[in-house]
ChimeraX commands (.cxc) that place a marker at each C-alpha (Angstrom):
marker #1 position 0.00,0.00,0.00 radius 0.5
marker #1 position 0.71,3.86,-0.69 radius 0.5
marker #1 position 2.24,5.60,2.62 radius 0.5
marker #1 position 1.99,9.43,2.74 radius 0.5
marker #1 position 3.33,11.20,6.27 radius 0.5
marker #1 position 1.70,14.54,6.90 radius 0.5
marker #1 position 4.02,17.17,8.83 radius 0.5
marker #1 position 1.92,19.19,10.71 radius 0.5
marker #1 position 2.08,22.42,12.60 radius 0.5
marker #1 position 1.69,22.76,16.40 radius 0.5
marker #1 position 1.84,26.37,16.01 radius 0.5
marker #1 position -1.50,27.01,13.46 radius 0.5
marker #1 position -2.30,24.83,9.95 radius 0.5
marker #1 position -4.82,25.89,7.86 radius 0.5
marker #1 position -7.31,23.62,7.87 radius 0.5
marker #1 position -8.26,23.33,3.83 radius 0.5
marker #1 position -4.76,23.05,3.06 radius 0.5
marker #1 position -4.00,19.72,5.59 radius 0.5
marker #1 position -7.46,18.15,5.40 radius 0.5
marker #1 position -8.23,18.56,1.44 radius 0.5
marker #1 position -5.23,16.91,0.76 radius 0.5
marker #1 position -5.42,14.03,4.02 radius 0.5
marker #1 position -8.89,13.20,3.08 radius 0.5
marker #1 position -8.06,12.47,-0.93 radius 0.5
marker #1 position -5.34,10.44,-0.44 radius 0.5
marker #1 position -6.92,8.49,2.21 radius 0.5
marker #1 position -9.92,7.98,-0.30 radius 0.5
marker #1 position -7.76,6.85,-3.09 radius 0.5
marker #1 position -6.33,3.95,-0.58 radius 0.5
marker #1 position -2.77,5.79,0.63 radius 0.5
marker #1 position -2.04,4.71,3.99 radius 0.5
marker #1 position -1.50,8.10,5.69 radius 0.5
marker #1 position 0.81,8.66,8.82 radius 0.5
marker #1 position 1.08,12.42,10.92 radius 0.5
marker #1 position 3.87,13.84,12.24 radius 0.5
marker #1 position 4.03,17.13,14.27 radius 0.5
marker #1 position 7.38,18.35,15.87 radius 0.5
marker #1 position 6.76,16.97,19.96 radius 0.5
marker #1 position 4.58,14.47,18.99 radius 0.5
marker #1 position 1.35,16.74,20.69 radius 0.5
marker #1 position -1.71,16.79,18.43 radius 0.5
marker #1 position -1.23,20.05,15.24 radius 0.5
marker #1 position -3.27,23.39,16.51 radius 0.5
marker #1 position -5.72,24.06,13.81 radius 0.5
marker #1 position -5.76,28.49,12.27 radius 0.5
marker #1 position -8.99,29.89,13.48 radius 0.5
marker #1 position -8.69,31.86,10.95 radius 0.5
marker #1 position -9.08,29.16,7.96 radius 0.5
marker #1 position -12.25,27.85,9.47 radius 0.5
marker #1 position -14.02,31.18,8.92 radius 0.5
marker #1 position -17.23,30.49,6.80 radius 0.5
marker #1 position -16.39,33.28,4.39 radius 0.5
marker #1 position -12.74,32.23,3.29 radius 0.5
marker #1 position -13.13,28.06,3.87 radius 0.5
marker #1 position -16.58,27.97,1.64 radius 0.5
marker #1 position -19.47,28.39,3.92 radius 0.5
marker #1 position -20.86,26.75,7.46 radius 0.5
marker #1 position -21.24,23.37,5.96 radius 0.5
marker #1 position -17.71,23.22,5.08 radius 0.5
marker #1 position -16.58,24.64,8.16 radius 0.5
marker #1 position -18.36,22.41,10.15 radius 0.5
marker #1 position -16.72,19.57,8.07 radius 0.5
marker #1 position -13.37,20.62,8.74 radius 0.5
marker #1 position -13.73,21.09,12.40 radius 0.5
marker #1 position -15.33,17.58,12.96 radius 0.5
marker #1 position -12.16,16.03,10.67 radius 0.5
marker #1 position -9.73,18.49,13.32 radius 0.5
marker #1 position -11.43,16.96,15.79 radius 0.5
marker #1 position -12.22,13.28,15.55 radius 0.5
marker #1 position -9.73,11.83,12.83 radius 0.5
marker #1 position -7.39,9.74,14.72 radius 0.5
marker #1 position -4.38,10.45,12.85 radius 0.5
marker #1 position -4.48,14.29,13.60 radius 0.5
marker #1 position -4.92,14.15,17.26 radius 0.5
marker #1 position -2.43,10.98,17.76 radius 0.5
marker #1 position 0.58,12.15,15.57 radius 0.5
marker #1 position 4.13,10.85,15.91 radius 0.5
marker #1 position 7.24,12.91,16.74 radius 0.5
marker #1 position 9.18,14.23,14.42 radius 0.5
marker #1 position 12.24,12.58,16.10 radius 0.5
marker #1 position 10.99,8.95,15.65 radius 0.5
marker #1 position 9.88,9.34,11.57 radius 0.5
marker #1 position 12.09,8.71,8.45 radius 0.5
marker #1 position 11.27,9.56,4.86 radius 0.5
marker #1 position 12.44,6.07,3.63 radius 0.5
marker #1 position 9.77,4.19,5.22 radius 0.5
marker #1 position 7.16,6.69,3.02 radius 0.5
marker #1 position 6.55,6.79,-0.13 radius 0.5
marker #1 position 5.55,10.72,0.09 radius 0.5
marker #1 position 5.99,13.38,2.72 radius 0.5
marker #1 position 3.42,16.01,2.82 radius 0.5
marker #1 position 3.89,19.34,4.49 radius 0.5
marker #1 position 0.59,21.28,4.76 radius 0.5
marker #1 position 0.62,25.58,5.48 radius 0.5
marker #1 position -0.50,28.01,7.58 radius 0.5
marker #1 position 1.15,30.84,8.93 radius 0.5
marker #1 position 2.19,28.46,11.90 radius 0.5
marker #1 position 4.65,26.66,9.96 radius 0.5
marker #1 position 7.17,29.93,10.11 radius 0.5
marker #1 position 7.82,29.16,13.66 radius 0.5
marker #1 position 8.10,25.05,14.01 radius 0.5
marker #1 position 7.87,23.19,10.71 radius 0.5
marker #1 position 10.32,25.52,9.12 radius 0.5
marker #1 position 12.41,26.00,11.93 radius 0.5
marker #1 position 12.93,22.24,12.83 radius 0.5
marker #1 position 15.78,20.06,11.93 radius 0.5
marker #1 position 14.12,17.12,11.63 radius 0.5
marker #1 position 11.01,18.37,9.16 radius 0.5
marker #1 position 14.53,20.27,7.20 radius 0.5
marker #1 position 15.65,16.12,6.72 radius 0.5
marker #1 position 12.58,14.51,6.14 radius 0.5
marker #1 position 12.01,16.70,2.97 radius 0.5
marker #1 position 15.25,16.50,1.73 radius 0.5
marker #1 position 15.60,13.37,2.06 radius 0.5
marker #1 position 12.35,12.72,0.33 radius 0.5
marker #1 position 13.20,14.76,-2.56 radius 0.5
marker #1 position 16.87,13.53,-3.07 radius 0.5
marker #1 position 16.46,10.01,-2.20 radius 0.5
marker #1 position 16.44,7.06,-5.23 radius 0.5
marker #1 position 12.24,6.60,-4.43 radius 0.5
marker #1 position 9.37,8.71,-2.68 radius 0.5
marker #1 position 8.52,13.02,-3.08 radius 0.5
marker #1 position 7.29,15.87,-1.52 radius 0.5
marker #1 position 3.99,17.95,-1.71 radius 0.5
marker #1 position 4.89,21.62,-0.05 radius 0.5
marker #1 position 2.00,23.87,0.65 radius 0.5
marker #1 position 1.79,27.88,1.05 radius 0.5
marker #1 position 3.74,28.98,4.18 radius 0.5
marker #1 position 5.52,25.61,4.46 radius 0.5
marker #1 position 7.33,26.09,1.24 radius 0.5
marker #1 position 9.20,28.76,3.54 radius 0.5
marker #1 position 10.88,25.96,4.51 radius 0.5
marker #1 position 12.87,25.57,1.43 radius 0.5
marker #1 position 14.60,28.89,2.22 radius 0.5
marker #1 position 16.51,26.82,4.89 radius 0.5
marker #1 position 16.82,23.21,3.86 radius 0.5
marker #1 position 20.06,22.05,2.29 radius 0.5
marker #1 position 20.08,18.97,-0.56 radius 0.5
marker #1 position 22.65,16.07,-1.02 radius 0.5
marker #1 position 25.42,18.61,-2.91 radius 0.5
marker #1 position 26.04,21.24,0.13 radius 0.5
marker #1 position 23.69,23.67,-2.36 radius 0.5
marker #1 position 20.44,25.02,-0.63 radius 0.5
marker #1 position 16.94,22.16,-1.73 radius 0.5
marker #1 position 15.73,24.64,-3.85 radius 0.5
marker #1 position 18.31,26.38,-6.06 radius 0.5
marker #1 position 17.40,26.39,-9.63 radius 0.5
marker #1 position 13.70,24.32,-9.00 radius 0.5
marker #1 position 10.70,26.00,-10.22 radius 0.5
marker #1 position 8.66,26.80,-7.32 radius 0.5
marker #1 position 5.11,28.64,-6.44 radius 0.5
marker #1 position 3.85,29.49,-2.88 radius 0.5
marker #1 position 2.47,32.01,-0.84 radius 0.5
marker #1 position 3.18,35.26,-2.29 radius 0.5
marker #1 position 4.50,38.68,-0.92 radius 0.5
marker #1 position 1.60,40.44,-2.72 radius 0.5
marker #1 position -1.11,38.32,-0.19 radius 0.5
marker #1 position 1.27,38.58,3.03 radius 0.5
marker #1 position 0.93,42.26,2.28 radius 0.5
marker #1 position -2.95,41.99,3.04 radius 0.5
marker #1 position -2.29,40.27,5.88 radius 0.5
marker #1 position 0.40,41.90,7.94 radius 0.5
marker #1 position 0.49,45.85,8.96 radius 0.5
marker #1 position 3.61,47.45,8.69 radius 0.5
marker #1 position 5.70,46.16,10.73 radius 0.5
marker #1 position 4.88,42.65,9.76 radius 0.5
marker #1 position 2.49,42.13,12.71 radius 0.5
marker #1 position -0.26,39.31,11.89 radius 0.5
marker #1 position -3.87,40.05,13.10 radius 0.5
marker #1 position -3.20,37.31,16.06 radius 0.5
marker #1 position -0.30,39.99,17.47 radius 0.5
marker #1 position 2.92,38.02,16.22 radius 0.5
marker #1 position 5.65,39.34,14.25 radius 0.5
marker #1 position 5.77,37.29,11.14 radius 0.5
marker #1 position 9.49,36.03,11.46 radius 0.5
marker #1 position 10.10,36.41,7.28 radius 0.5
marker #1 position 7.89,36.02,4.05 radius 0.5
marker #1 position 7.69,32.98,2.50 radius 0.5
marker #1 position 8.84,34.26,-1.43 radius 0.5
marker #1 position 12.13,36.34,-0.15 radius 0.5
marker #1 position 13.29,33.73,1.51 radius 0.5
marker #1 position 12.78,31.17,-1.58 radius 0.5
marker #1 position 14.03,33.41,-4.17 radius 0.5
marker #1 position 16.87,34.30,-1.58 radius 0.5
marker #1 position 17.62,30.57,-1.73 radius 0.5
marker #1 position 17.73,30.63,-5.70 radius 0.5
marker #1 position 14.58,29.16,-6.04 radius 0.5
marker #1 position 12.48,30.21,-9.53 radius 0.5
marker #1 position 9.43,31.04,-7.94 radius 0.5
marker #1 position 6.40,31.80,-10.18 radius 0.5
marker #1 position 2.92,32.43,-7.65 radius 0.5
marker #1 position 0.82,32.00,-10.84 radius 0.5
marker #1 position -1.00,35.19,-9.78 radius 0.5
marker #1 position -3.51,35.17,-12.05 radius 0.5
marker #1 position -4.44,32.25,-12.01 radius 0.5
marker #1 position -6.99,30.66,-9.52 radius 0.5
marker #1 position -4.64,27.82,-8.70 radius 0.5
marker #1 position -1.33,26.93,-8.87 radius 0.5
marker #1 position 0.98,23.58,-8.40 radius 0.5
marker #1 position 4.41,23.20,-9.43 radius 0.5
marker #1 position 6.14,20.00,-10.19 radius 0.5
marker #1 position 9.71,20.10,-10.11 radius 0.5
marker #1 position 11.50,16.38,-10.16 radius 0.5
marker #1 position 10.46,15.19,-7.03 radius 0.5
marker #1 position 9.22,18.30,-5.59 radius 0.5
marker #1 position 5.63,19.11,-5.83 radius 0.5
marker #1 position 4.87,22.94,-4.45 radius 0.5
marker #1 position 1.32,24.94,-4.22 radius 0.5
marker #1 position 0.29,28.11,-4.09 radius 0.5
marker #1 position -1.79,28.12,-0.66 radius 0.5
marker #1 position -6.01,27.98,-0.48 radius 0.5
marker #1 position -7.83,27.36,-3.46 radius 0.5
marker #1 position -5.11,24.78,-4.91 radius 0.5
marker #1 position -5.10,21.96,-2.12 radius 0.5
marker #1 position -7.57,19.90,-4.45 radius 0.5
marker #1 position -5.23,20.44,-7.31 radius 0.5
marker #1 position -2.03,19.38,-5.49 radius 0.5
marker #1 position -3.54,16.29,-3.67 radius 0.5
marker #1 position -4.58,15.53,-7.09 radius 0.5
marker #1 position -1.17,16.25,-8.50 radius 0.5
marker #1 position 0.60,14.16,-5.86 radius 0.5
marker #1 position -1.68,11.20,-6.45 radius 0.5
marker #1 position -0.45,11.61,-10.30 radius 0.5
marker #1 position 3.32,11.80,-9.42 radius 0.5
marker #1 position 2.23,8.75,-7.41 radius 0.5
marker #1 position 0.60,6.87,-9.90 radius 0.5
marker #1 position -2.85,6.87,-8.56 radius 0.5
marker #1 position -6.33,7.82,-9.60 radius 0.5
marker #1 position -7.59,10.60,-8.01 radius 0.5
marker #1 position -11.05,10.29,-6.41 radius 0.5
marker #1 position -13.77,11.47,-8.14 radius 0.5
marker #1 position -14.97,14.82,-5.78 radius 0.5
marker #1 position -18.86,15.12,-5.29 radius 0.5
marker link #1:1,2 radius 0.2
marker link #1:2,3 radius 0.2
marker link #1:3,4 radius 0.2
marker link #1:4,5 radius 0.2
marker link #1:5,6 radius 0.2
marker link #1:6,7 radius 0.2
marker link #1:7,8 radius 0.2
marker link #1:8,9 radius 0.2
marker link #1:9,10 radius 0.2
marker link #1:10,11 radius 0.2
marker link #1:11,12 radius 0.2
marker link #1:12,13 radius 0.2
marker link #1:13,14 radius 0.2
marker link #1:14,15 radius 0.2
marker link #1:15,16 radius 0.2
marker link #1:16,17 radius 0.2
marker link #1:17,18 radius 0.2
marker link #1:18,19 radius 0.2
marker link #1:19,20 radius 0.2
marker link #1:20,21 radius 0.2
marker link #1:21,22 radius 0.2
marker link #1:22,23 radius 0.2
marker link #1:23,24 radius 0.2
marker link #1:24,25 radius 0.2
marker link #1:25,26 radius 0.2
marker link #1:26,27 radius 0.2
marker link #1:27,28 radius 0.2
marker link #1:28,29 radius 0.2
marker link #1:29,30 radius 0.2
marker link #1:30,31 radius 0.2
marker link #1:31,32 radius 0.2
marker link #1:32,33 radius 0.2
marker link #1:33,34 radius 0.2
marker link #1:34,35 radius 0.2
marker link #1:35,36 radius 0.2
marker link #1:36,37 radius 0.2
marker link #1:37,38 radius 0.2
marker link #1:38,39 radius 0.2
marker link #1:39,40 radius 0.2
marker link #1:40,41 radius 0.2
marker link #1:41,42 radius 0.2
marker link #1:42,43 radius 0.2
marker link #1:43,44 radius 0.2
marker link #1:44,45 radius 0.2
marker link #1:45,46 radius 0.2
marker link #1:46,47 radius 0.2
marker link #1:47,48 radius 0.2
marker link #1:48,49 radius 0.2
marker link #1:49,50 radius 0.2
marker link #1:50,51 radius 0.2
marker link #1:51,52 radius 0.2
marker link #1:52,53 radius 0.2
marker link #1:53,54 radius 0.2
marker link #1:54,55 radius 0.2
marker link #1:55,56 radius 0.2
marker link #1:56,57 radius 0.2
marker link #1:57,58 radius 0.2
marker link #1:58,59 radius 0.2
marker link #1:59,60 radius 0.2
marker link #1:60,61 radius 0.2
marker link #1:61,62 radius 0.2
marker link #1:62,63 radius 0.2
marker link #1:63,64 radius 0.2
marker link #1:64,65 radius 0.2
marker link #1:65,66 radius 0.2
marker link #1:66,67 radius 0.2
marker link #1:67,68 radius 0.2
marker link #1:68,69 radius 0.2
marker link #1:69,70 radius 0.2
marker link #1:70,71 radius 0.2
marker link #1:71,72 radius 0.2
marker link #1:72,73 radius 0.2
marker link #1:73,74 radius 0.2
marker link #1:74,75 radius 0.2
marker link #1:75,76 radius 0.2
marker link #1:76,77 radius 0.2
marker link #1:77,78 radius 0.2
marker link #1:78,79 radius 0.2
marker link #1:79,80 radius 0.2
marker link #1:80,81 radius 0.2
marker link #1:81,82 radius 0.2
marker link #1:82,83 radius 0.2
marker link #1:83,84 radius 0.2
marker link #1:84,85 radius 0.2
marker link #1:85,86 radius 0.2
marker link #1:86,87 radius 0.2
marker link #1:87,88 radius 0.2
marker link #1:88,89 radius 0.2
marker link #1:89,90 radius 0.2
marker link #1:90,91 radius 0.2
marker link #1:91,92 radius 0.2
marker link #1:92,93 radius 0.2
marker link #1:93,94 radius 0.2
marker link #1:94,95 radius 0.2
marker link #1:95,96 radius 0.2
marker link #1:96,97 radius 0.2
marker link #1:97,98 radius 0.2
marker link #1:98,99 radius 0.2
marker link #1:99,100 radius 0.2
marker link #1:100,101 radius 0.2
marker link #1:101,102 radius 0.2
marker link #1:102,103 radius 0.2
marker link #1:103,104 radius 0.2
marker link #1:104,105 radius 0.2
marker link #1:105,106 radius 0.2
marker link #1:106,107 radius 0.2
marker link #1:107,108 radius 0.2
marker link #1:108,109 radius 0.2
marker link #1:109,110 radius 0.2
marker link #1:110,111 radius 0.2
marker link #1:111,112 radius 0.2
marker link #1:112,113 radius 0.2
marker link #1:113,114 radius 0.2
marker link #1:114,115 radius 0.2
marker link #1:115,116 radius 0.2
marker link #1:116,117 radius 0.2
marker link #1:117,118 radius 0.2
marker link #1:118,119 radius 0.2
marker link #1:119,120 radius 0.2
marker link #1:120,121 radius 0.2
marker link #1:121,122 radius 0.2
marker link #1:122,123 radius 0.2
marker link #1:123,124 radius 0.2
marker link #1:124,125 radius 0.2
marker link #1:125,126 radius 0.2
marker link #1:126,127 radius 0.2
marker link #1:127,128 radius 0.2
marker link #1:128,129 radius 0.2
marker link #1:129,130 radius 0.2
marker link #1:130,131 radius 0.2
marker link #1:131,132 radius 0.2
marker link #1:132,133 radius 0.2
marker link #1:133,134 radius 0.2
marker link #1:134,135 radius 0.2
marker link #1:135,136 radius 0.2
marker link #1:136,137 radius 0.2
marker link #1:137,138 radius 0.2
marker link #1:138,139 radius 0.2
marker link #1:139,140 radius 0.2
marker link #1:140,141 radius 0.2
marker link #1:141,142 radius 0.2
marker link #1:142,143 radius 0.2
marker link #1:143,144 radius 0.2
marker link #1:144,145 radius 0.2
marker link #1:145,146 radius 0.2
marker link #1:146,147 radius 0.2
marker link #1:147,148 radius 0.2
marker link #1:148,149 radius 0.2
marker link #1:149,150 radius 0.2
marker link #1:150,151 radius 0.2
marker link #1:151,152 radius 0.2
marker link #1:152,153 radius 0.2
marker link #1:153,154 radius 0.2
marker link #1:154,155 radius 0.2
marker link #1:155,156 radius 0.2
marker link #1:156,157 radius 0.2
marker link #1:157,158 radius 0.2
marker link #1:158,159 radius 0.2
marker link #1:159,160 radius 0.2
marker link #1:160,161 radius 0.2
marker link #1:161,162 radius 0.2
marker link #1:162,163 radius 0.2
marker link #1:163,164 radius 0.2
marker link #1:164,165 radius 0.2
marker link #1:165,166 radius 0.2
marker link #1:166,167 radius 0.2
marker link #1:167,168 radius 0.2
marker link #1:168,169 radius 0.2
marker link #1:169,170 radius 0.2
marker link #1:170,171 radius 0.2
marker link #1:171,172 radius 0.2
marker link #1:172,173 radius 0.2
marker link #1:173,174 radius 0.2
marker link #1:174,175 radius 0.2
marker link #1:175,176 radius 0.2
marker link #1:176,177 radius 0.2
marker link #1:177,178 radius 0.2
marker link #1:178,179 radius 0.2
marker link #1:179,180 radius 0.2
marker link #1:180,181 radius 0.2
marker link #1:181,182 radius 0.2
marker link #1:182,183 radius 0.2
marker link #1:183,184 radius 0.2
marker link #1:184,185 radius 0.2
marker link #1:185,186 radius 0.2
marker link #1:186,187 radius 0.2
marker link #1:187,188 radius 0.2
marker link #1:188,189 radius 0.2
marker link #1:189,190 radius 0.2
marker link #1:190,191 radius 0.2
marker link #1:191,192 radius 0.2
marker link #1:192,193 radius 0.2
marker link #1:193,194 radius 0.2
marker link #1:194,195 radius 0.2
marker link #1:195,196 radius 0.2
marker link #1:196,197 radius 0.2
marker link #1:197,198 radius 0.2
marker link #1:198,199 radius 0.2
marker link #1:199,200 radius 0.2
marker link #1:200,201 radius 0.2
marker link #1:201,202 radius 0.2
marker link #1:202,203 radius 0.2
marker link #1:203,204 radius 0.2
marker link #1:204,205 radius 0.2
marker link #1:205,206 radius 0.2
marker link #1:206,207 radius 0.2
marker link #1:207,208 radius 0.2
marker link #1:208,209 radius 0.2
marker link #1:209,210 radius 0.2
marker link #1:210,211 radius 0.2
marker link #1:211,212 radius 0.2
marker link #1:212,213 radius 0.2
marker link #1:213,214 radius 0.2
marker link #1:214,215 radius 0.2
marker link #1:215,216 radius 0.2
marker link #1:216,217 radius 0.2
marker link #1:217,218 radius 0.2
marker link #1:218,219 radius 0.2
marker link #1:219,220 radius 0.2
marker link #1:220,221 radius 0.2
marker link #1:221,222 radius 0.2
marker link #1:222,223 radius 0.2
marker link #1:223,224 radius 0.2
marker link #1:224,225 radius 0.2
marker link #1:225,226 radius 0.2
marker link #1:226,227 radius 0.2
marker link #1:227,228 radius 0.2
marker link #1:228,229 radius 0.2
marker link #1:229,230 radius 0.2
marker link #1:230,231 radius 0.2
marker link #1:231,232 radius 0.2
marker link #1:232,233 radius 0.2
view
């Protein structure tokens, strides 16, 4: 059977962009492990369970109940104890919490590279997590992302978010933004702004854009995979 391992934020996911992608893979068979950095079930974003961004109550109410109840999200492993090789995909979902543990941690930095550089297995990277290629190094001593064609949450939305001096609404300091620290890395990173989604595939590295592309890039990894997507009702 398919294995996927989700890496999931402690500090805030956003719901669409862990669940959307959990829930189709599970439905097209893929045996689906999650990870968060201590082991302590992922804090879900307020914030991406608000009826007017996440597609009305109904949906809402669907997320929350998945947050809630799935035993995979609220029994995850530690980061420590999980290896890429024993996957045949690692996953990293977004959310603004991601700059401050996902990113940040040495283990989630190793489980992607090695998932990307290793002979078998790749990596789906969504919205703020693909801040974590800014600080993940590959198998040549050369930063994970130089010269890959990337997309992911762009400057031009963080501006709408943040006030100027890069405080979110929640009162943190957003610690950098997501597309300087890519393109910093040598990254070629292409948002796909007008477009109304957007999923990169570069070798073994699958990025997208943030909400409103989480169906496309669960359906996108199931394709790298080999698998038939679901059909969506």
């Amino acid at each position: 059977m398919t294995s996927a391992l989700f890496v999931v934020s402690e500090e805030g996911y956003w719901a669409e962009e862990c669940i959307e992608p959990l829930t189709t893979l599970t439905d097209a068979g893929v045996d689906v492990t999650v990870a968060t950095p201590s082991g302590s079930p992922p804090v879900v974003d307020e914030r991406s369970l608000d009826p007017e961004s996440a597609g009305g109550e109904e949906r809402v109410e669907e997320l929350r109940e998945i947050h809630e109840s799935d035993e995979r999200l609220n029994d995850p492993e530690p980061l420590a104890v999980v290896s890429a090789d024993d996957y045949d995909t690692v996953v990293f979902p977004g959310g603004h919490g991601t700059e401050w543990d996902i990113n940040q941690d040495t283990h989630a930095r190793q489980l992607l590279a090695d998932a990307v550089t290793g002979d078998d297995g790749n990596a789906l990277v969504v919205c703020h997590a693909v801040g974590i290629l800014g600080f993940t190094w590959g198998d040549d001593e050369g930063r994970l992302v130089e010269g890959r064609d990337v997309t992911g949450f762009p400057n031009a939305w963080e501006e709408d978010i943040v006030d100027e001096n890069d405080v979110m609404p929640d009162g943190r300091k957003l610690p950098y933004w997501v597309e300087d620290e890519v393109k910093a890395a040598g990254g070629n990173w292409d948002a796909e702004l007008d477009a109304e989604e957007s999923v990169t595939v570069d070798g073994d590295l699958v990025t997208a854009r943030g909400p409103g592309s989480s169906a496309a890039a669960a359906d996108t990894l199931l394709e790298e995979l080999g698998i038939e997507a679901p059909a969506r009702t």
